[in-house]
PDB file with one MODEL, atoms N, CA, C and O in Angstrom:
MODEL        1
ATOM      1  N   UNK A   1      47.672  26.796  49.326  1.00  0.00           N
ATOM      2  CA  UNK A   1      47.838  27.162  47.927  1.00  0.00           C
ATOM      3  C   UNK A   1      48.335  28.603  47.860  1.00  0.00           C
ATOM      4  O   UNK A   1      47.532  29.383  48.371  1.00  0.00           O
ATOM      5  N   UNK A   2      49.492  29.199  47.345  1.00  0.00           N
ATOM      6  CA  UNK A   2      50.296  30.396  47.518  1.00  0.00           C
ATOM      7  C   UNK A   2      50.474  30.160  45.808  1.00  0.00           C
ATOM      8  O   UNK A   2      51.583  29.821  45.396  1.00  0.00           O
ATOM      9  N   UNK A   3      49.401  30.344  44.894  1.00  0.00           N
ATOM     10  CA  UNK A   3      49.655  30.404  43.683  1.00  0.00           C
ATOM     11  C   UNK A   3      49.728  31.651  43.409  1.00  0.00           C
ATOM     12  O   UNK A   3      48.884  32.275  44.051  1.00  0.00           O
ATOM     13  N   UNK A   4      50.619  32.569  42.465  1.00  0.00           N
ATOM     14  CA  UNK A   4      50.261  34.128  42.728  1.00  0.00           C
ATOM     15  C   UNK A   4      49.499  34.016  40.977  1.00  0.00           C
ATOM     16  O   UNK A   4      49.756  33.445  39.917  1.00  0.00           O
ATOM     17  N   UNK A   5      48.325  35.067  41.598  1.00  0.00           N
ATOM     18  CA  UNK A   5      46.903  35.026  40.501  1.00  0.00           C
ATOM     19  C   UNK A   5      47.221  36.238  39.905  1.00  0.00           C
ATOM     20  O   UNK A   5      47.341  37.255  40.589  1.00  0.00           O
ATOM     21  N   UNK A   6      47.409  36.235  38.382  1.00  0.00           N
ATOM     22  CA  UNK A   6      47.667  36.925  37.558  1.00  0.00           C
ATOM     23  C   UNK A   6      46.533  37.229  36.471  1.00  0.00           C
ATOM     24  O   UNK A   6      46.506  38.155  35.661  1.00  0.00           O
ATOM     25  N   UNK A   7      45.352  35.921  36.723  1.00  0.00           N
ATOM     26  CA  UNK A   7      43.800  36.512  35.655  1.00  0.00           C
ATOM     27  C   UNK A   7      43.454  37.792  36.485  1.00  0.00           C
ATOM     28  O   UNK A   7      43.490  37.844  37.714  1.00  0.00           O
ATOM     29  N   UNK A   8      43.098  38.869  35.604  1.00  0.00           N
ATOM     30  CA  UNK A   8      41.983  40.289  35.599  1.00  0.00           C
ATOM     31  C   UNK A   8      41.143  39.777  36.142  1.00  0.00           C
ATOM     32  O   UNK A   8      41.017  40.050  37.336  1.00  0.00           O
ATOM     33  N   UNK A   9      40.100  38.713  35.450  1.00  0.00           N
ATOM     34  CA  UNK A   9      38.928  38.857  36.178  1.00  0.00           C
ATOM     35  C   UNK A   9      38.562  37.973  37.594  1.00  0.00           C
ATOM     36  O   UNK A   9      37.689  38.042  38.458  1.00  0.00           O
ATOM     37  N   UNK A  10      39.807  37.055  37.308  1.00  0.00           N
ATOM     38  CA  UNK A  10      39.700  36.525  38.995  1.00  0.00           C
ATOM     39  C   UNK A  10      39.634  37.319  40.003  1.00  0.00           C
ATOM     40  O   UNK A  10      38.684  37.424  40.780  1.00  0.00           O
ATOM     41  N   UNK A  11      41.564  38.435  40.040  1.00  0.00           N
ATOM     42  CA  UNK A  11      41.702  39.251  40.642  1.00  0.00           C
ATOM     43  C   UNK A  11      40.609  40.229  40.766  1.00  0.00           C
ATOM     44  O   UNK A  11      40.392  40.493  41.949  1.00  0.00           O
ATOM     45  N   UNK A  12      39.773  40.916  39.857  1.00  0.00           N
ATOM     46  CA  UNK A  12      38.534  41.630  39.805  1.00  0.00           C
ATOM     47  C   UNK A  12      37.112  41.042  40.623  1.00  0.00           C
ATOM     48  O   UNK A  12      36.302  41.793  41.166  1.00  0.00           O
ATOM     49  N   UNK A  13      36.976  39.227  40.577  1.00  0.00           N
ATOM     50  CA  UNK A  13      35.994  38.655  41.666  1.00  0.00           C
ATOM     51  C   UNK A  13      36.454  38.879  42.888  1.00  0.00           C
ATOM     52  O   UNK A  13      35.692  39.383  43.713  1.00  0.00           O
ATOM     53  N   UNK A  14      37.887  38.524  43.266  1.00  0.00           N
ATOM     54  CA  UNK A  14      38.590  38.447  44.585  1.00  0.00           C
ATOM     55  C   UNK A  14      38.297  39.570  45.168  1.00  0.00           C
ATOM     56  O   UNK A  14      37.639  39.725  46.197  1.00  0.00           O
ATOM     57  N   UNK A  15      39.035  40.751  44.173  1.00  0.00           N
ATOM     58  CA  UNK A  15      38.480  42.357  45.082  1.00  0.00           C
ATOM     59  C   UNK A  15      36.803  42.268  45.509  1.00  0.00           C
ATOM     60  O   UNK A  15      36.437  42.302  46.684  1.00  0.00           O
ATOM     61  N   UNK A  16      35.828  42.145  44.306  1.00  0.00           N
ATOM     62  CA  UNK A  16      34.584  42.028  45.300  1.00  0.00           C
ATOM     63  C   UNK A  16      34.182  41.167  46.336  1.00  0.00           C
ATOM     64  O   UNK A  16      33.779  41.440  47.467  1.00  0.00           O
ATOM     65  N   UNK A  17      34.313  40.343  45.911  1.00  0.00           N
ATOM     66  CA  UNK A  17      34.519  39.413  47.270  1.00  0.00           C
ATOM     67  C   UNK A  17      35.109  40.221  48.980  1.00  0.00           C
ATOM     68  O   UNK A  17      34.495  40.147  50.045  1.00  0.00           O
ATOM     69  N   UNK A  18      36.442  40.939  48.733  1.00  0.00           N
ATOM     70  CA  UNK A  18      36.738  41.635  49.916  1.00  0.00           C
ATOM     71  C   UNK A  18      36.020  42.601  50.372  1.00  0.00           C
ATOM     72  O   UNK A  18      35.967  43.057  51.515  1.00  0.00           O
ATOM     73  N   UNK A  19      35.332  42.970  49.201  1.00  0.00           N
ATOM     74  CA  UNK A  19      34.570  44.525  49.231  1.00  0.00           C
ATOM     75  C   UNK A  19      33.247  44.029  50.278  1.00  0.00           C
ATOM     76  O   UNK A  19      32.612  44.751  51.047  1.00  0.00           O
ATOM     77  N   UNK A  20      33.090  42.693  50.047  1.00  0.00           N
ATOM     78  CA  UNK A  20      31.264  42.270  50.304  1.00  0.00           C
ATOM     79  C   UNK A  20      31.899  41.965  51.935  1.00  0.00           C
ATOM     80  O   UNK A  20      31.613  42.668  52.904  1.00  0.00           O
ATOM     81  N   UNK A  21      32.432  41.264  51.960  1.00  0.00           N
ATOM     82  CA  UNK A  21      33.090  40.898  53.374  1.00  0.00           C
ATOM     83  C   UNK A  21      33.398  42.212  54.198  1.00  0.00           C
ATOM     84  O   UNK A  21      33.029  42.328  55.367  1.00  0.00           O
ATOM     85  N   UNK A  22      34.103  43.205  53.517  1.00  0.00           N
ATOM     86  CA  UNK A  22      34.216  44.436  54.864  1.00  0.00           C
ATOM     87  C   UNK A  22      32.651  45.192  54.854  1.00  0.00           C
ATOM     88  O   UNK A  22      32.307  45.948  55.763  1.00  0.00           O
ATOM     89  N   UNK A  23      32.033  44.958  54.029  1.00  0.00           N
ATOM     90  CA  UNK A  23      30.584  45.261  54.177  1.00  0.00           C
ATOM     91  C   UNK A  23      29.673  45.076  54.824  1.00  0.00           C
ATOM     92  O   UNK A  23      28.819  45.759  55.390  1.00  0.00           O
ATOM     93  N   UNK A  24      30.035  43.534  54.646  1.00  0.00           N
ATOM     94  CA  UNK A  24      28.871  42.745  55.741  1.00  0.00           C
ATOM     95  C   UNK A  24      29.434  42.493  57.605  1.00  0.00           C
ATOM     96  O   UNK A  24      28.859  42.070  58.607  1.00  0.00           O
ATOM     97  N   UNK A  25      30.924  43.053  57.297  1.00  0.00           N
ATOM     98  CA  UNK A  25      31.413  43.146  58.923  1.00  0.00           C
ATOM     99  C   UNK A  25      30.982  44.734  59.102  1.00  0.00           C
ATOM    100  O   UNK A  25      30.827  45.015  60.291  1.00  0.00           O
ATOM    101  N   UNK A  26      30.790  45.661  58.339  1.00  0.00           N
ATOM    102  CA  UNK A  26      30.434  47.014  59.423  1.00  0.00           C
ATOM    103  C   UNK A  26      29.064  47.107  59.391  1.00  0.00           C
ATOM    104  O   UNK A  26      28.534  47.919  60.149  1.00  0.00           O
ATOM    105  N   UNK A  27      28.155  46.208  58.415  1.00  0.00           N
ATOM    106  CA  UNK A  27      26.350  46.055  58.556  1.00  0.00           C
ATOM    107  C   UNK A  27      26.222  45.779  59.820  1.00  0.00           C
ATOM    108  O   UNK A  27      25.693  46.438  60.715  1.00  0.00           O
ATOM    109  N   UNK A  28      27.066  44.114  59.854  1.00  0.00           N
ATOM    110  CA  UNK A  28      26.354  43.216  60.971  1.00  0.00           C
ATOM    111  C   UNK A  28      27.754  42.986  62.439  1.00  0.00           C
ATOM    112  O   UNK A  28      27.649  42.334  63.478  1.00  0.00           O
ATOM    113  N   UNK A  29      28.803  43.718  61.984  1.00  0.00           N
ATOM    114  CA  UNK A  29      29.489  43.403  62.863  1.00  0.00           C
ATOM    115  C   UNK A  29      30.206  42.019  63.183  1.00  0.00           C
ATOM    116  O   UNK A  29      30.697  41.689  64.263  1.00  0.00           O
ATOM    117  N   UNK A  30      30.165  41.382  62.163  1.00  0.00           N
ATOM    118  CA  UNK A  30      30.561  39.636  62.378  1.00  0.00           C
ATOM    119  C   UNK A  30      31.129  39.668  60.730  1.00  0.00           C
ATOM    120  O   UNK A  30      31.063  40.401  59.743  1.00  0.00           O
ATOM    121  N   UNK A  31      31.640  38.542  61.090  1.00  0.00           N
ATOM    122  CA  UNK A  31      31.749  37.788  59.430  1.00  0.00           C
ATOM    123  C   UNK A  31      31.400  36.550  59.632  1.00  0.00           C
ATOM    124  O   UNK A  31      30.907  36.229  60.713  1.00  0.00           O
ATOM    125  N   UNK A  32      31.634  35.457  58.428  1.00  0.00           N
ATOM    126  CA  UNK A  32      30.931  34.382  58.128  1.00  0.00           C
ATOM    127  C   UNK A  32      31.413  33.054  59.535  1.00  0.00           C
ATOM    128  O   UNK A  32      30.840  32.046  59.948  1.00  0.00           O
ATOM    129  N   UNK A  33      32.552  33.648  59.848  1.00  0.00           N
ATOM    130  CA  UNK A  33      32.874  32.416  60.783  1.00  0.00           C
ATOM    131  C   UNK A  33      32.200  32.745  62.309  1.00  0.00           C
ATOM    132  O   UNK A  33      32.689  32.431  63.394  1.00  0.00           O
ATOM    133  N   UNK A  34      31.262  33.282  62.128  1.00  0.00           N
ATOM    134  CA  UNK A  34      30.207  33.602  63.379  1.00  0.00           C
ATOM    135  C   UNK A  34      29.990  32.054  63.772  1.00  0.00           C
ATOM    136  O   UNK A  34      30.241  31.107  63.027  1.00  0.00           O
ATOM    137  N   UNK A  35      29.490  31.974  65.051  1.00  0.00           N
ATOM    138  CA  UNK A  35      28.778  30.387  65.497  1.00  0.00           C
ATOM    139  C   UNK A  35      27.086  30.634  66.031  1.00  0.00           C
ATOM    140  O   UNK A  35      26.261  29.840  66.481  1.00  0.00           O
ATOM    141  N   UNK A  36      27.037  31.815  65.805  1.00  0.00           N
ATOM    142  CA  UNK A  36      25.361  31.986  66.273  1.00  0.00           C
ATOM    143  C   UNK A  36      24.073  31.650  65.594  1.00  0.00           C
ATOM    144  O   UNK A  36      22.906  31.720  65.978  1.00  0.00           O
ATOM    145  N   UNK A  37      24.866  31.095  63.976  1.00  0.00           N
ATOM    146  CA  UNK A  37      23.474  30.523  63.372  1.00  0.00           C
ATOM    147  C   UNK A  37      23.364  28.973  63.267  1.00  0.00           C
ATOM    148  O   UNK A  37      24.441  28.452  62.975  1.00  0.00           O
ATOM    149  N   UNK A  38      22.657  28.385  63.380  1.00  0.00           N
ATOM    150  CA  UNK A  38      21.908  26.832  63.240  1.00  0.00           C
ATOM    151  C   UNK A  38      22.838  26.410  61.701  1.00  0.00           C
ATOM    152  O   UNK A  38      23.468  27.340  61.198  1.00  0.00           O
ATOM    153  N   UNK A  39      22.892  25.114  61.047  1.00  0.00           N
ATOM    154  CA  UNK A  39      23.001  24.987  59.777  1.00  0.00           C
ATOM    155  C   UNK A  39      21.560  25.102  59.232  1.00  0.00           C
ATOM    156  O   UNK A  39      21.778  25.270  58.032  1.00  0.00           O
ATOM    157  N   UNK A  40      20.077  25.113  59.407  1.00  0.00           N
ATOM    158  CA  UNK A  40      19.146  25.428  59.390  1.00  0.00           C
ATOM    159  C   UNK A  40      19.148  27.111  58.730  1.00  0.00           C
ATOM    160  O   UNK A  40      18.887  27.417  57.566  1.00  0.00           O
ATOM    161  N   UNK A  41      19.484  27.944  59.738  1.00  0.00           N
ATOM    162  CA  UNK A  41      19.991  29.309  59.286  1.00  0.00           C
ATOM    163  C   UNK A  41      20.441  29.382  58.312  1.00  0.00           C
ATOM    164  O   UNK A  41      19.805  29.798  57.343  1.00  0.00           O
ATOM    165  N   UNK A  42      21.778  28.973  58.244  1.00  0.00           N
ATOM    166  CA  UNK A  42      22.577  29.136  56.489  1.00  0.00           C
ATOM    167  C   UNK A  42      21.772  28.453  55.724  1.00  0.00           C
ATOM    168  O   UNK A  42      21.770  29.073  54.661  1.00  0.00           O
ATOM    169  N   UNK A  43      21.141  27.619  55.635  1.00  0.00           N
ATOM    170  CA  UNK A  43      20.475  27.113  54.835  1.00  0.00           C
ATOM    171  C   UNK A  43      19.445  28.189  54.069  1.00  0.00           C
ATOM    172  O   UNK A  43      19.496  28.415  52.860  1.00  0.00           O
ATOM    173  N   UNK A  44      18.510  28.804  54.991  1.00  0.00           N
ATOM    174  CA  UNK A  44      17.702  29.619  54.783  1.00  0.00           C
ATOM    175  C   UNK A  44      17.973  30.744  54.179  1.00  0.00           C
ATOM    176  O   UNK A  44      17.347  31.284  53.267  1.00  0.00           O
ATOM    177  N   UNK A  45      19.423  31.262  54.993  1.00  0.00           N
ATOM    178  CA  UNK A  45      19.893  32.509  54.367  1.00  0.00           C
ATOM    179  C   UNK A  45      20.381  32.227  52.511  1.00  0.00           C
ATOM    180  O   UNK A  45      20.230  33.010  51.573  1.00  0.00           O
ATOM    181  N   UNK A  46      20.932  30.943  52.509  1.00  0.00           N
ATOM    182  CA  UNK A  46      21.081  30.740  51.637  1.00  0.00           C
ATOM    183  C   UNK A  46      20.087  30.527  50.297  1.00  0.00           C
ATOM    184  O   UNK A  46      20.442  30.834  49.159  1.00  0.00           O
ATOM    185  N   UNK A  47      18.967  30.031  50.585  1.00  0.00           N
ATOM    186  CA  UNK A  47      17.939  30.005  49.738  1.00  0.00           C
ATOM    187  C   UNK A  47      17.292  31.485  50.076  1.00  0.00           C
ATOM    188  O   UNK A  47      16.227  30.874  49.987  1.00  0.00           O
ATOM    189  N   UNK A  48      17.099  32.165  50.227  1.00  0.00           N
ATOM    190  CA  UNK A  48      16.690  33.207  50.357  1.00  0.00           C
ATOM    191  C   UNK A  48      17.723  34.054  49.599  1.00  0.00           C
ATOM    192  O   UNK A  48      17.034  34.913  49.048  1.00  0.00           O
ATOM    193  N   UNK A  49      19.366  34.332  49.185  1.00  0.00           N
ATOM    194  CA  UNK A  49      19.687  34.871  48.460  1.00  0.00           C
ATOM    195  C   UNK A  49      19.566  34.129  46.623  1.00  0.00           C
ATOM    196  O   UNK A  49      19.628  34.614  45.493  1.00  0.00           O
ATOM    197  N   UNK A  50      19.390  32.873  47.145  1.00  0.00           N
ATOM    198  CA  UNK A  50      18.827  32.292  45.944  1.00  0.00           C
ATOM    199  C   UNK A  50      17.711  33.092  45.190  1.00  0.00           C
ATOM    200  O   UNK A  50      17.715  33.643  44.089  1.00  0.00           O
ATOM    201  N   UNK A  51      17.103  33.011  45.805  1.00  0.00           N
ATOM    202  CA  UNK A  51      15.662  33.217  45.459  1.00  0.00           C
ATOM    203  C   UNK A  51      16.203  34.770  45.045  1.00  0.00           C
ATOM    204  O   UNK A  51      16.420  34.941  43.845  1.00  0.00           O
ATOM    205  N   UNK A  52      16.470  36.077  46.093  1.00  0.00           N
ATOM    206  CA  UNK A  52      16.336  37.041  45.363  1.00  0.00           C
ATOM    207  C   UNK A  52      17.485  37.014  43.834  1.00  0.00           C
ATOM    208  O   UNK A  52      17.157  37.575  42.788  1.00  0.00           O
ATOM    209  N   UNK A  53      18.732  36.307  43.993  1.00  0.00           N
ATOM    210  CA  UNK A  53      19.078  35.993  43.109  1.00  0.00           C
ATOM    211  C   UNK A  53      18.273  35.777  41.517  1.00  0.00           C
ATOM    212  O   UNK A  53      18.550  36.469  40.538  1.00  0.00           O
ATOM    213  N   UNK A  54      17.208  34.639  41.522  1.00  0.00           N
ATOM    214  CA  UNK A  54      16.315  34.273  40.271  1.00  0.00           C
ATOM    215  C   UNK A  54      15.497  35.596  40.108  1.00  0.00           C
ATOM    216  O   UNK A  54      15.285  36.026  38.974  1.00  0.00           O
ATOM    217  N   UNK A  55      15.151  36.083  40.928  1.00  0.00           N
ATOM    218  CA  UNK A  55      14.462  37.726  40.752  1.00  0.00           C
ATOM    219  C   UNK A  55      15.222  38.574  40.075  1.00  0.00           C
ATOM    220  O   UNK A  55      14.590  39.232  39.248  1.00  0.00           O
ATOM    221  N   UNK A  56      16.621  38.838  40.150  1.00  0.00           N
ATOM    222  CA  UNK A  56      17.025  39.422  39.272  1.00  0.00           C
ATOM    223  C   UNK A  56      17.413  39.056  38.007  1.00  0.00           C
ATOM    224  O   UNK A  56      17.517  39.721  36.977  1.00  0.00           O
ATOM    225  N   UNK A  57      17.640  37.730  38.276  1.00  0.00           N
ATOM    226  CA  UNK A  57      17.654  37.043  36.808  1.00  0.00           C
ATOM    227  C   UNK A  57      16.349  37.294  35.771  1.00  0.00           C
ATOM    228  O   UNK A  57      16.480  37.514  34.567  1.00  0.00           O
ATOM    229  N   UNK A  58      15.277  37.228  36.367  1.00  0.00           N
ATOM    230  CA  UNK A  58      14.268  37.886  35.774  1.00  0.00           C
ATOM    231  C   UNK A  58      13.781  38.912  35.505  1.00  0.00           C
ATOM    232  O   UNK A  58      12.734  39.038  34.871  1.00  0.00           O
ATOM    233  N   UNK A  59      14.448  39.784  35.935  1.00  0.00           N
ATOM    234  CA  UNK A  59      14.237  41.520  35.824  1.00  0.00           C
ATOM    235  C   UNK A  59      15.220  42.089  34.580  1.00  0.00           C
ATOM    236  O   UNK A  59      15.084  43.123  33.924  1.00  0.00           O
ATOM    237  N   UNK A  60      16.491  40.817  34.466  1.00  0.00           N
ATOM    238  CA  UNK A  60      17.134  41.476  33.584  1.00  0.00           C
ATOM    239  C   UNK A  60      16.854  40.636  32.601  1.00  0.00           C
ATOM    240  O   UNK A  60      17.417  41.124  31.621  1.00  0.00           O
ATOM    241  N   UNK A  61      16.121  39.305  32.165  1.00  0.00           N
ATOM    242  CA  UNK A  61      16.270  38.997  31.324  1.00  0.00           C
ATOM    243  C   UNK A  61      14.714  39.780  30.437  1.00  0.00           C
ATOM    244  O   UNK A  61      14.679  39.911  29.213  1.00  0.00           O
ATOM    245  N   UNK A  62      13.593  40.199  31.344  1.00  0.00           N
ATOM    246  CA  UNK A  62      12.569  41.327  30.787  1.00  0.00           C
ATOM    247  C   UNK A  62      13.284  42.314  30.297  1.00  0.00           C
ATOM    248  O   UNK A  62      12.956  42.731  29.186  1.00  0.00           O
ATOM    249  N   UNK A  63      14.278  42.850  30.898  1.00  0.00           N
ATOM    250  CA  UNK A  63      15.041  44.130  30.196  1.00  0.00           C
ATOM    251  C   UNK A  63      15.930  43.912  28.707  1.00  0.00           C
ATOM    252  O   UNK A  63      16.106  44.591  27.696  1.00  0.00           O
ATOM    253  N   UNK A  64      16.359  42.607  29.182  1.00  0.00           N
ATOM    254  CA  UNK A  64      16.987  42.147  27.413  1.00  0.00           C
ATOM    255  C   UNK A  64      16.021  42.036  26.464  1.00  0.00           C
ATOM    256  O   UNK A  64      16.252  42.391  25.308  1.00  0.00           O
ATOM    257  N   UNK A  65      14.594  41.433  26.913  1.00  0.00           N
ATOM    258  CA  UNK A  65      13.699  40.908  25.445  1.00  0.00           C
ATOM    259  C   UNK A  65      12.706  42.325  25.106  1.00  0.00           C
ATOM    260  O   UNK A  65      11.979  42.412  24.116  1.00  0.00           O
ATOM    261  N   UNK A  66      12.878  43.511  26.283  1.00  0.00           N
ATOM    262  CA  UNK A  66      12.462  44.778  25.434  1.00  0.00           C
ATOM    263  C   UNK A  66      13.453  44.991  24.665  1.00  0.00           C
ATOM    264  O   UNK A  66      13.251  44.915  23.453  1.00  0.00           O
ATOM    265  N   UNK A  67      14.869  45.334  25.191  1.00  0.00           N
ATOM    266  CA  UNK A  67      15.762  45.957  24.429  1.00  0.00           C
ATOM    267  C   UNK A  67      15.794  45.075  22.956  1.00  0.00           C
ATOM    268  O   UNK A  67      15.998  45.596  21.860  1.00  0.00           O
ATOM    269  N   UNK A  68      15.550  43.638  23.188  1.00  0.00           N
ATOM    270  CA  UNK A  68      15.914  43.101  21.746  1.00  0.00           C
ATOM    271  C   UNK A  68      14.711  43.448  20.964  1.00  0.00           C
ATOM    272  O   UNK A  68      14.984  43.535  19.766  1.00  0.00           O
ATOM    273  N   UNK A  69      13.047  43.752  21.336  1.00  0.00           N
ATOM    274  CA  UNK A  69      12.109  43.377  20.708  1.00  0.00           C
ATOM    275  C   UNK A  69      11.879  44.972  20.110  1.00  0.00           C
ATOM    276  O   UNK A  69      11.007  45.089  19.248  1.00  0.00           O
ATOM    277  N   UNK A  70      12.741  46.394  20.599  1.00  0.00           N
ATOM    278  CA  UNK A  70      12.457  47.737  20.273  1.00  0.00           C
ATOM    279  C   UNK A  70      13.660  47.269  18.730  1.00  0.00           C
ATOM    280  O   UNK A  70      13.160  47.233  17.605  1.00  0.00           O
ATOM    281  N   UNK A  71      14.885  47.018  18.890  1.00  0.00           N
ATOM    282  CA  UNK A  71      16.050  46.686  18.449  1.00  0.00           C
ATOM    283  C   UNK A  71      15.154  45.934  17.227  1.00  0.00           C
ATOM    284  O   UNK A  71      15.115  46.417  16.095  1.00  0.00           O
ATOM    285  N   UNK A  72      14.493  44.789  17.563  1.00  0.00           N
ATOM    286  CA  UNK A  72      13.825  44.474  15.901  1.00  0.00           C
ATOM    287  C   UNK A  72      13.061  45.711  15.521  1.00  0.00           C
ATOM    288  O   UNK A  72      13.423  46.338  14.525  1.00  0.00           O
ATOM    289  N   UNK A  73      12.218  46.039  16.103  1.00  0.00           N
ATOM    290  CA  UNK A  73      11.151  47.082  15.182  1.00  0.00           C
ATOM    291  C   UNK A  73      12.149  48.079  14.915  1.00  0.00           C
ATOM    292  O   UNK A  73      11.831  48.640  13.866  1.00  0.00           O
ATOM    293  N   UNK A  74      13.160  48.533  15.362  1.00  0.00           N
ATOM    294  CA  UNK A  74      13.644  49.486  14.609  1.00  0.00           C
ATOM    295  C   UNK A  74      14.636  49.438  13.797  1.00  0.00           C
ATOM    296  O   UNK A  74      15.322  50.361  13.357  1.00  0.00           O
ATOM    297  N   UNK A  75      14.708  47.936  13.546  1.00  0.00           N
ATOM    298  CA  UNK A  75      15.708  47.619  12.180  1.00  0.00           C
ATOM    299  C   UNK A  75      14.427  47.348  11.863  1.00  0.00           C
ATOM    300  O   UNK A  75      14.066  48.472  11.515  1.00  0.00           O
ATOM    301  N   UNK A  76      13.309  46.526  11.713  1.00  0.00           N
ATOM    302  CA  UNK A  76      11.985  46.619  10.973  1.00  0.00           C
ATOM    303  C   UNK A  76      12.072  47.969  10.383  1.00  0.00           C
ATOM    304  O   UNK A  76      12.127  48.077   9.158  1.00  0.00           O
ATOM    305  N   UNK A  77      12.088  48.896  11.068  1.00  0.00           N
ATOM    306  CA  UNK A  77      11.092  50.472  10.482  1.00  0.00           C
ATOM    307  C   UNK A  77      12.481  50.620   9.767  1.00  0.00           C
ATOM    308  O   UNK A  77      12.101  51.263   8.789  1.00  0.00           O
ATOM    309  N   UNK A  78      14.084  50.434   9.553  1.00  0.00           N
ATOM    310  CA  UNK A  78      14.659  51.102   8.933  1.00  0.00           C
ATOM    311  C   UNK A  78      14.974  49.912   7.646  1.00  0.00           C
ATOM    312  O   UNK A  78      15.475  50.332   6.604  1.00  0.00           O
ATOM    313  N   UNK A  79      14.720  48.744   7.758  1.00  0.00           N
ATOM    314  CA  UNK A  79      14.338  48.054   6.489  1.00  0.00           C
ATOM    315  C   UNK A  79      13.060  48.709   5.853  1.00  0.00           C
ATOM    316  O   UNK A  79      13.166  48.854   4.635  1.00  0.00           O
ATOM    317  N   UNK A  80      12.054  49.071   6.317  1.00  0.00           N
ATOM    318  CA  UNK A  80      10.802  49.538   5.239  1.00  0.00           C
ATOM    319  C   UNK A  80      10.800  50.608   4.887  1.00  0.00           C
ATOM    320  O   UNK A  80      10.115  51.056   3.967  1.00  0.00           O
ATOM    321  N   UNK A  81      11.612  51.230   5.602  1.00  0.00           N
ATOM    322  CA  UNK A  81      12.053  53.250   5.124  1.00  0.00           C
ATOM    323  C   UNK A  81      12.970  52.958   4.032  1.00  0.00           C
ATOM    324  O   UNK A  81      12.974  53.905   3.245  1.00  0.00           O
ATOM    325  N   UNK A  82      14.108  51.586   3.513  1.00  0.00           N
ATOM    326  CA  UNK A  82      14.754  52.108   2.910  1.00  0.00           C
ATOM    327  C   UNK A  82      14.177  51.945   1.668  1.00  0.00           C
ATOM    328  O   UNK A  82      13.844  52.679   0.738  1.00  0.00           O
ATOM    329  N   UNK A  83      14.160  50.954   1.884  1.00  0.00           N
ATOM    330  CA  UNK A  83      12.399  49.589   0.606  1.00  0.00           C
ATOM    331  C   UNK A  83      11.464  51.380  -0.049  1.00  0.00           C
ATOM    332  O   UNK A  83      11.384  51.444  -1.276  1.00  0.00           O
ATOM    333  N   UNK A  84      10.965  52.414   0.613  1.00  0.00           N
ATOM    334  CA  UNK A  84      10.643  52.743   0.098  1.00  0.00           C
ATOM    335  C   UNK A  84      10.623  54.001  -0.759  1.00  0.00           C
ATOM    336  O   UNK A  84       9.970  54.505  -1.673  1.00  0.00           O
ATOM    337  N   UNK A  85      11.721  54.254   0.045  1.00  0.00           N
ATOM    338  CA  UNK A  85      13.016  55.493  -0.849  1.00  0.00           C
ATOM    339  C   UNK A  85      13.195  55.347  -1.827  1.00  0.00           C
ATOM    340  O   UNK A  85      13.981  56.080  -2.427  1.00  0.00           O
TER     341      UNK A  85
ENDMDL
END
């Protein structure tokens, strides 16, 4: 496939994508087409970025329901400030 990719945000995944790959070759010295792990291994590695994956899903979705729940009280407090002007 020699389609030339003209979406922003594809081109914008693609660059990270390269970014994570020359990353994980000067961490670990390999890239993905290594033969030293089991399919057992990827498996693991794989649920294991899962997992920290749902962890951040949960860290940010606590950070959205403060930001939304300060965001009501303080349209709350500026509905009852105006109510009593």
């Amino acid at each position: 496939m020699n389609q030339e990719v003209t979406d922003k945000i594809v081109l914008s995944v693609m660059a990270k994508y390269a970014e994570r790959s020359a990353t994980g070759l000067k961490k670990y010295g390999t890239t993905l087409d290594r033969g030293d792990l089991t399919i057992f291994d990827w498996v693991n590695h794989a649920q294991e970025e899962a997992m920290d994956f749902t962890l951040y899903l949960e860290r940010i979705r606590k950070e959205i329901s403060l930001e939304k729940a300060k965001s009501y009280s303080e349209g709350y407090r500026e509905a009852i400030t105006k109510r009593t002007k």
